[in-house]
C-alpha positions as CSV (number, residue, x, y, z in Angstrom):
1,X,75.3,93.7,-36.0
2,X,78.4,92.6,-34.4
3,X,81.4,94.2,-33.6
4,X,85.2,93.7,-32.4
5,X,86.4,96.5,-30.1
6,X,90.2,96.8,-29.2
7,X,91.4,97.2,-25.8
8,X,94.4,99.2,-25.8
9,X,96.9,99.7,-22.8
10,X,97.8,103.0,-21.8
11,X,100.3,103.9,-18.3
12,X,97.9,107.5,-17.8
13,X,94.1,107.6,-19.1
14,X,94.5,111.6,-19.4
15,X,97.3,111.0,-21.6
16,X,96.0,108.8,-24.2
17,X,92.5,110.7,-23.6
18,X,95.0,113.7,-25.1
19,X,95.9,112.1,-27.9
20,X,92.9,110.4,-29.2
21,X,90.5,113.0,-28.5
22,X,92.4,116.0,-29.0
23,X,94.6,115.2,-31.3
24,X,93.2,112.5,-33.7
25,X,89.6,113.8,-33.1
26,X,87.9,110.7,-31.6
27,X,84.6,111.6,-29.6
28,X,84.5,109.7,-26.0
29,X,81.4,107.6,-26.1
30,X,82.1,106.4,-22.2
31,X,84.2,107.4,-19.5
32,X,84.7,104.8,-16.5
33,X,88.1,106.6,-15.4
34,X,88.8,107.0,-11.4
35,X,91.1,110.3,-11.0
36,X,91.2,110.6,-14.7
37,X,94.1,108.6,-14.9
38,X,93.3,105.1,-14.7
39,X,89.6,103.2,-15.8
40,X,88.6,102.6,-19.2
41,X,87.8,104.6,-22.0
42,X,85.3,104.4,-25.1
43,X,85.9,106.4,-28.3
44,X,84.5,106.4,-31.4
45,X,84.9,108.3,-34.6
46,X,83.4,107.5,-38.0
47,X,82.2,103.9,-36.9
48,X,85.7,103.2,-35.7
49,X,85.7,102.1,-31.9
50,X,88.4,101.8,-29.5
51,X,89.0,101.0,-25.9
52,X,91.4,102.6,-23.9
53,X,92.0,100.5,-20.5
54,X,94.5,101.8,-18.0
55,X,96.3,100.6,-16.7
56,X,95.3,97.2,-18.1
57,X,96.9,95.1,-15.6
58,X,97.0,91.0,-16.5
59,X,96.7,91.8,-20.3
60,X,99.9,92.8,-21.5
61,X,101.3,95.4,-23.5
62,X,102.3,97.8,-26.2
63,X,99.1,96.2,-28.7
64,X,98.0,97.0,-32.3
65,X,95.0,98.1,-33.5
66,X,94.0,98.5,-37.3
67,X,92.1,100.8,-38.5
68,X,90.0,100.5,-41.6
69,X,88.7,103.8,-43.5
70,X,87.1,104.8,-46.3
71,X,89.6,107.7,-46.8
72,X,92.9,106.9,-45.9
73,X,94.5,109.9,-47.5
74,X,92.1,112.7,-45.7
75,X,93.0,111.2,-42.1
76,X,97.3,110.8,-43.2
77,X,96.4,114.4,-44.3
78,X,94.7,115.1,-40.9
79,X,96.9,113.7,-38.2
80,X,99.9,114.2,-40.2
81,X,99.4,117.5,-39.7
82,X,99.5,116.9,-35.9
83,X,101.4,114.1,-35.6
84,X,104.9,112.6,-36.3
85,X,103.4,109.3,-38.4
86,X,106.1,106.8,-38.2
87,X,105.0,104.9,-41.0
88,X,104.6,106.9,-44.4
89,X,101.5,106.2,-46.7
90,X,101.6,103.1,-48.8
91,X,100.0,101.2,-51.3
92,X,100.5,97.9,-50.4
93,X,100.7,94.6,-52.7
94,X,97.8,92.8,-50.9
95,X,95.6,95.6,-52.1
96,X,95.4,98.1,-49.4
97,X,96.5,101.7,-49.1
98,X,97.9,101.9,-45.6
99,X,99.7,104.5,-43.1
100,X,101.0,104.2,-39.4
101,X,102.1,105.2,-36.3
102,X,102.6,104.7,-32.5
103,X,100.3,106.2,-29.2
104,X,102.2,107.5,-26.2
105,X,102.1,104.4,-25.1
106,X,104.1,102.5,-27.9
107,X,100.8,100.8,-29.0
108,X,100.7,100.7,-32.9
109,X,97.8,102.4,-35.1
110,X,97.8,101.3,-38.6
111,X,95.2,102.7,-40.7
112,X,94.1,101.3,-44.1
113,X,91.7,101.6,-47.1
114,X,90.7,100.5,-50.4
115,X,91.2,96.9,-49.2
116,X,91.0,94.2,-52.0
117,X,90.9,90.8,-50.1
């Protein structure tokens, strides 16, 4: 099996651990951090996989990440709950049911299901 993992940037590891973990219930699968504030970070929830790498120096910035589910409407339901979601939920034209939002870090999360492609 292969897979594609995003990297996203983040100023403060502790933060973005915060949010992820706490808040969007992703389970850390590694920890590299130094200080808790800087290193990289693994999480995982539901076979979705995501990097946290700060402070990501050389890469650039504010990136997006999409996230594809089998229930889009539970998680909206879940983290809206917690969460200030910037963009409502959505069926799109090209056959995808979609919500999303932005990290502390301006990075942008857009979650989708039901894709048709």
């Amino acid at each position: 099996m292969s897979l594609a993992i995003p990297n996203l940037p983040a100023a403060d590891l502790a933060i973005a651990r915060h949010f992820y973990v706490d808040r969007l219930g992703f389970c850390v699968i590694f920890d590299s951090s130094e200080g808790g504030t800087s290193g990289l970070l693994g999480l995982e929830r539901e076979g979705m996989r995501i990097n946290i790498d700060a402070p990501m120096d050389g890469h650039g910035r504010k990136a997006c990440v999409t996230l594809e589910v089998d229930d889009v409407d539970a998680l909206y339901t879940e983290w809206s709950a917690s969460l200030n979601l910037t963009d409502p939920i959505v069926d799109q034209p090209w056959g995808a049911r979609t919500f999303g939002f932005q990290d502390p870090d301006d990075n942008t999360v857009f979650v989708l299901s039901n894709v048709t492609w």
